[in-house]
C-alpha positions as CSV (number, residue, x, y, z in Angstrom):
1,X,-9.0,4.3,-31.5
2,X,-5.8,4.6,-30.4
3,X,-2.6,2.8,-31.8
4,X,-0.1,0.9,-30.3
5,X,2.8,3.7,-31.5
6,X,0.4,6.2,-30.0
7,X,0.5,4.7,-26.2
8,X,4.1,4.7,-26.7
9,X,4.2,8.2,-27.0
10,X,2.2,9.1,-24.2
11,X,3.6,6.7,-22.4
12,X,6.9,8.6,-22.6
13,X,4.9,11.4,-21.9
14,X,3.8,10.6,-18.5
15,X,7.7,9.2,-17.7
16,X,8.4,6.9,-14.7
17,X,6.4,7.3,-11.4
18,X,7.8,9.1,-8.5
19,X,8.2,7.3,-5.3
20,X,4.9,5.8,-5.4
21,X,2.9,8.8,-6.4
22,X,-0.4,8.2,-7.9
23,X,-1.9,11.6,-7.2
24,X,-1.7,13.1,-10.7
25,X,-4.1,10.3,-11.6
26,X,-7.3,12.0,-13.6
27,X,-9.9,9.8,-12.2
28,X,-14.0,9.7,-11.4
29,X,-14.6,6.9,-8.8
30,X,-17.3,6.1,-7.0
31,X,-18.1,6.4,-3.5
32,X,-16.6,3.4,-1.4
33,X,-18.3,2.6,1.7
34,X,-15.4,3.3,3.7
35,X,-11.7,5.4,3.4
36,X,-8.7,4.4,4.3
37,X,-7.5,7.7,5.5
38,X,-10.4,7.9,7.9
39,X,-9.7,4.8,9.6
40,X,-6.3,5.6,10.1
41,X,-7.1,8.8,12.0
42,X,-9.7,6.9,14.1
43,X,-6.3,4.6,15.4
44,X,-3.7,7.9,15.6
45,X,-2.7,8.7,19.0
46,X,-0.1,11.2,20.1
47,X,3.1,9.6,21.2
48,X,2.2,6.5,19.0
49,X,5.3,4.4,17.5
50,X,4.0,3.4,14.0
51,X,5.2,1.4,10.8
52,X,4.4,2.0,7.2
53,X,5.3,-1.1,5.0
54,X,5.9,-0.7,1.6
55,X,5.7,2.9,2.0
56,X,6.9,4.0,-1.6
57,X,8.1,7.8,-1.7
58,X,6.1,8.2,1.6
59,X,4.0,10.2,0.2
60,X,1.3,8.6,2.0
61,X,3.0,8.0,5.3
62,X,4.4,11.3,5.6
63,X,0.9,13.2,6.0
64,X,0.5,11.5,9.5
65,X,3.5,12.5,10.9
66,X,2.7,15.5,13.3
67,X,0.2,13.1,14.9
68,X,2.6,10.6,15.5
69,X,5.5,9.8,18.2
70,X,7.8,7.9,16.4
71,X,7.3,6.4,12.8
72,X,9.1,3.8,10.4
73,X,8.7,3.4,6.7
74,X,10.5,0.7,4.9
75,X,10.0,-0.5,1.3
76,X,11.8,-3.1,-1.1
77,X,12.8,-0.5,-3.5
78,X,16.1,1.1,-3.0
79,X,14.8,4.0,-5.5
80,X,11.5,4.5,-3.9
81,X,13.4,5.0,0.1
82,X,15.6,7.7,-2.0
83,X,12.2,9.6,-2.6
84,X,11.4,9.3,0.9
85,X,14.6,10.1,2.2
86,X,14.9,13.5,-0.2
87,X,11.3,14.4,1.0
88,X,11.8,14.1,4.5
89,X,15.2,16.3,4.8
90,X,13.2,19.1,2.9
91,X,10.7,19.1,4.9
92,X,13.3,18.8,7.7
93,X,11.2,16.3,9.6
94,X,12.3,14.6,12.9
95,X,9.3,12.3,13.3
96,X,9.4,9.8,10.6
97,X,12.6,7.8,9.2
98,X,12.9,5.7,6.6
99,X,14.7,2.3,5.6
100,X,15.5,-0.1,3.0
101,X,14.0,-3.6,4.5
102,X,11.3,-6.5,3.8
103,X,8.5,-6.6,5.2
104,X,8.9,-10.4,5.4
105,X,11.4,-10.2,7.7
106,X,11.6,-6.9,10.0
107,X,14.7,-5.7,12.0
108,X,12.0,-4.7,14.8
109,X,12.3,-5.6,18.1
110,X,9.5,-7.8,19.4
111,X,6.6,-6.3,20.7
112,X,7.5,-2.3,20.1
113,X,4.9,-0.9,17.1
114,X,1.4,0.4,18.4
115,X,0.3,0.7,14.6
116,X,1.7,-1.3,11.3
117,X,0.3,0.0,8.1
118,X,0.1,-1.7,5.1
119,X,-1.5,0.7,2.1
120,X,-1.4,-1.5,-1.1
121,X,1.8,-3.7,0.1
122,X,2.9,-6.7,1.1
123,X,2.8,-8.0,4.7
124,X,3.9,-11.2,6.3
125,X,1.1,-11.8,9.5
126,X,3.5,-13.5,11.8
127,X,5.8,-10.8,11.1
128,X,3.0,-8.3,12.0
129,X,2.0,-9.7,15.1
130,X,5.7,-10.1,16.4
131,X,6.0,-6.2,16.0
132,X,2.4,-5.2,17.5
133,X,2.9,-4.4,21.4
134,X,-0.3,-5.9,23.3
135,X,-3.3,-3.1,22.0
136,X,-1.7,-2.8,18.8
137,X,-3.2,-2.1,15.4
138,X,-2.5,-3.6,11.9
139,X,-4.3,-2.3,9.7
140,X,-4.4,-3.1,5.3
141,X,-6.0,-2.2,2.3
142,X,-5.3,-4.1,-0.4
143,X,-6.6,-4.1,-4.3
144,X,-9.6,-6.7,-4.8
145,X,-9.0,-9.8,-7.4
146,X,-12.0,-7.7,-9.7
147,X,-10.4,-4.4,-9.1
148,X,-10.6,-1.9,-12.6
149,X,-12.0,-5.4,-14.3
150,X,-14.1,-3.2,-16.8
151,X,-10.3,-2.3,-18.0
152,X,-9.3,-6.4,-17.9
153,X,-12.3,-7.1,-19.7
154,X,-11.7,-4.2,-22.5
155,X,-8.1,-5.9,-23.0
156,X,-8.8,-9.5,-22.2
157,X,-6.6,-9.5,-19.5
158,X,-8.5,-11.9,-17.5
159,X,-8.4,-10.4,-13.9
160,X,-6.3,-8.3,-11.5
161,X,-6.3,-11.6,-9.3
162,X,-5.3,-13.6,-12.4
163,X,-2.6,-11.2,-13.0
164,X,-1.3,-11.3,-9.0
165,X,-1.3,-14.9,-8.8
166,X,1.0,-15.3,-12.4
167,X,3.3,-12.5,-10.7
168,X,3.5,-14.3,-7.1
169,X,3.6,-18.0,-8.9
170,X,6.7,-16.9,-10.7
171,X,8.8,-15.7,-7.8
172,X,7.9,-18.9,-5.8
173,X,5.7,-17.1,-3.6
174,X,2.3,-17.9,-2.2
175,X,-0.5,-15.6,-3.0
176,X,-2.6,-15.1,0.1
177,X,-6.0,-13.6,-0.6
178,X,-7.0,-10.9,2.3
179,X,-9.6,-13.0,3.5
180,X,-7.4,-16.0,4.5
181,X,-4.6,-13.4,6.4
182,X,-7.3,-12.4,8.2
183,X,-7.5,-16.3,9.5
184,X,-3.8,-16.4,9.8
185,X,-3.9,-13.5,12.1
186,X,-6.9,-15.1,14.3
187,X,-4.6,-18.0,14.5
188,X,-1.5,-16.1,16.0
189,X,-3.8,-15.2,18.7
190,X,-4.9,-11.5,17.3
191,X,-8.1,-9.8,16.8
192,X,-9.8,-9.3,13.9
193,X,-11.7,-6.2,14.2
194,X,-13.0,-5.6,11.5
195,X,-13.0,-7.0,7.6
196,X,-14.9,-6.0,4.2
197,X,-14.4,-6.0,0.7
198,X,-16.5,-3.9,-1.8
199,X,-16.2,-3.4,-5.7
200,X,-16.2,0.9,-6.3
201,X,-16.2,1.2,-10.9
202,X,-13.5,4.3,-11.6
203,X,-13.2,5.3,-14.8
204,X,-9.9,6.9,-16.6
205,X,-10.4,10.4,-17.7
206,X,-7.5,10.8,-20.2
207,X,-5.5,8.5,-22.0
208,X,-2.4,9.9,-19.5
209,X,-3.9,8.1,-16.5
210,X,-4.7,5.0,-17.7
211,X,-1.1,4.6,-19.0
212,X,0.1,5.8,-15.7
């Protein structure tokens, strides 16, 4: 058992997160059916102008860079684009830029992205489609409404859906599950090539990563 003054320790322990950097994360997960970073290789192509939203410390973003032409990242988070910023002048990297914008309402011209990226962020569909030149890409993965339930069950939390719909009712937003924007986007005329969803248990190794 662990005590409430005890998870305050650790959790000055393990401090705030960098950028968005989950990678220190001490996990065991099972195998999905499918990875994210394999589909996004299958859609690279040299000379390809690409957009990363919500793209954190662009950590993520930042490994496909020698196989693209030109890419974007923006997030919200003024802190977050620092991150990416630092990151990319160390690494002294021409290809990829980053920017402080919304998603829900891109300073893109119409029409100019051959891939949009959207790795557990926010996306606006009619945005998305304005953005995607003809033979364009989106492509999202997004947490599920049961995603780590065993952990909302052991707390009583309810559900991760539960918690996004709270969190999206209190900023007068509409929560969109994944499987209506996938309707939205047939309805603006694009193609949806392909959709799942799948439930994959992980379990927390340490006390440090289920804090985190």
């Amino acid at each position: 058992m662990v005590t409430s003054a005890e998870l305050g320790q650790i959790y000055e322990q393990v401090g705030e997160i960098r950028g968005w950097d989950f990678s220190g994360l001490n996990l065991a997960v099972e195998p999905a059916p499918w990875e994210w970073d394999d589909l996004v290789w299958r859609h690279l192509k040299p000379g390809a102008r690409a957009l990363d939203l919500g793209t954190g410390g662009g950590e993520v973003f930042s490994a496909w860079s020698s196989h693209l032409g030109r890419g974007l990242g923006i997030d919200r988070s003024a802190d977050r684009i620092a991150v990416a910023q630092n990151d990319r002048r160390r690494r002294n990297d021409p290809t990829i830029e980053f920017a402080l914008m919304d998603g829900a309402s891109l300073a893109i011209a119409d029409a100019s992205l051959d891939l949009v990226l959207a790795h557990f962020a926010d996306y606006t569909p009619v945005e998305v489609a304005r953005v995607l030149a003809p033979g364009g890409v989106f492509m999202t993965l997004q947490m599920g409404d049961r995603d780590t339930q065993n952990i909302f069950d052991t707390f009583q939390w309810g559900s991760y859906g539960r918690f996004w719909r709270a969190m999206f009712e209190a900023r007068g937003r509409p929560y969109t599950p994944v499987v209506h924007t996938a309707q939205q986007f047939r309805d603006l005329g694009l193609e949806v090539l392909q959709y799942e969803d799948y439930d994959v248990r992980q379990r927390f190794l340490d006390m440090q990563s289920l804090v985190l």
